[in-house]
N, C-alpha and C positions, 0 to 999 in steps of 0.2 A: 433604374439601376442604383439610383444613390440612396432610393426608399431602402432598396435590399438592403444596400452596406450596412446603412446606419440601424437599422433593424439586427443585423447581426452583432454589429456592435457592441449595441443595446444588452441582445440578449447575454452575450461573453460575459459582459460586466452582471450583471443578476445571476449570471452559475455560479462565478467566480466569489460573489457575496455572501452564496451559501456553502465554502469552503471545497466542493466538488466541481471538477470540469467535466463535460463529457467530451469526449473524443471519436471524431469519425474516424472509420478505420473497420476494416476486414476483420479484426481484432488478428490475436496472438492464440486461441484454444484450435482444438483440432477439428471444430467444425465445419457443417458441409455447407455451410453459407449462413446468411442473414437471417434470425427467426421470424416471422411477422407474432408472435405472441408472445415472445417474453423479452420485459423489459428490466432493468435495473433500475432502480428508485434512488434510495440513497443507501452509502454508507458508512460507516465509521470504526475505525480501527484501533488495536491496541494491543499492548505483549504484559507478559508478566511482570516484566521490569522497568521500573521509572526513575527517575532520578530524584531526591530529596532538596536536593539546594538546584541553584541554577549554575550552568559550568559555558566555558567559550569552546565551541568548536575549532576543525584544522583550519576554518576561513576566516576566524575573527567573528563570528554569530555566535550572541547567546542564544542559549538553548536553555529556557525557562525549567524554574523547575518542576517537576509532576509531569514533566515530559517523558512518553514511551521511549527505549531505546530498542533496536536486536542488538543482542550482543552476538555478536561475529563467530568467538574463539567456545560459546557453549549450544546445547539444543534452549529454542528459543518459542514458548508458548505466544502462539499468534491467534488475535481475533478476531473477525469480521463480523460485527452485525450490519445485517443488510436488510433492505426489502423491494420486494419487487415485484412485476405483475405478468401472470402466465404460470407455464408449468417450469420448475430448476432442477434439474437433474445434477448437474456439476458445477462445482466453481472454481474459478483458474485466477491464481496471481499473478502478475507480471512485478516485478523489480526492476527500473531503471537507476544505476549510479548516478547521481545529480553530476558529478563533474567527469565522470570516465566516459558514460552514456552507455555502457553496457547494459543489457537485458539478458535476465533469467526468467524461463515461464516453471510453472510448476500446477499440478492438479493441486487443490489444496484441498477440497472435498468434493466428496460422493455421497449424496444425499441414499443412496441408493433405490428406492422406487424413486419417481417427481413428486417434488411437493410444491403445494399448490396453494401453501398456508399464506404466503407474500411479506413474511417476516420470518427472521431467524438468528444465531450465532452460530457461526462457522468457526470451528477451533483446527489447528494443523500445528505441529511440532516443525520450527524450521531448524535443519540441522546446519553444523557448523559450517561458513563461508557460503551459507545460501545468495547473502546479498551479492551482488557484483559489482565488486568494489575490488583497487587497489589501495595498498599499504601507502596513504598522501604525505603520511608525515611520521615521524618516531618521537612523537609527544608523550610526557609519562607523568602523567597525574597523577598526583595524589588523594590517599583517602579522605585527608582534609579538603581538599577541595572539589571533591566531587563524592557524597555518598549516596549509595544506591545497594540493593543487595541481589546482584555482587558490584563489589567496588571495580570502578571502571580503570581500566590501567592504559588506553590508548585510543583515541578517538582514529579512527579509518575514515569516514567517510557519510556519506547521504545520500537515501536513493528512496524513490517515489515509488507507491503502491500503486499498481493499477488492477483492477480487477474485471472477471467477466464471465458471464454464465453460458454451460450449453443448455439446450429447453429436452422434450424427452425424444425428438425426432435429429437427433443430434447437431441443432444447427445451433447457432451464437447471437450473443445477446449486444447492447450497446457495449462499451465500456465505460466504466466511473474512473477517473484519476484521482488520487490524493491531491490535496492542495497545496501540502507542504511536505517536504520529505524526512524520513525517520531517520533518527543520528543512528551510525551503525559504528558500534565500539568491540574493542576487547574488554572482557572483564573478569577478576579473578574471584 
């Protein structure tokens, strides 16, 4: 039994190193269970908009600069490249607020036949107040101090990407969690 633990242990620490967790879980899509053929691999995300300098969040965290943002208050070009092994027919977001703990799910793509290529970029328009966040704080930054385009006029909050595929027999795949979570702002 103590092989097991420290085995699991183990392994937490070597996911966790490669900046993705996986997560056991039924998942969040609207599949009809477990797929035994498609897996998720890794992935890595990003939006249209970054930031230029480095700015402090509503917690007191920098948030470096060349950091993705969503901005909250416009539509937000989001991207996932992924890969993974099996047939993907769909692929499903999840949104956790880092301090609310709200979750939003959403289809983000429809590959439409399966593809079976085991690499891609998955692009989705996220529209305004997709994240699930509350208003934390009424912070009003400045262009000086934070430039991005668009300039950011009010940090909200931080919420984790999670993602997860259905295969062509409509069942679900692992999930991947992000490692660290996306600053979610207003911006003008």
């Amino acid at each position: 039994m103590k092989k097991l633990a420290l085995a699991a242990i183990g392994l937490t620490g070597i996911l966790a190193s490669c900046g993705v967790t996986v997560t056991v879980s039924d998942g969040f899509t609207p599949g009809s269970g477990a797929s035994g053929s498609l897996r998720l691999n890794d992935f890595a995300y990003s939006t249209q908009y970054r930031t230029t300098t480095a700015f402090t969040d509503q917690n007191g965290n920098t948030v470096a600069a060349g950091s993705y943002v969503i901005c909250d208050n416009l539509n937000t070009e989001m991207y996932v490249d992924l890969t993974w092994q099996g047939g993907l027919s769909k692929l499903y977001v999840q949104f956790e607020g880092l301090n609310t703990g709200n979750k939003r799910n959403l289809e983000f793509y429809s590959y439409g036949k399966v593809d079976y290529s085991g690499s891609g970029r998955a692009t989705s328009t996220l529209t305004p107040n997709t994240a699930p966040l509350r208003v934390l704080t009424q912070n009003k930054l400045s262009a000086q101090a934070i430039v991005v385009n668009p300039v950011i006029v009010r940090v909200k909050g931080n919420t984790f990407v999670r993602v997860q595929g259905v295969d062509q027999n409509g069942q679900y795949s692992n999930i991947k969690e992000s490692a660290q979570a996306f600053p979610v702002v207003d911006c003008q």
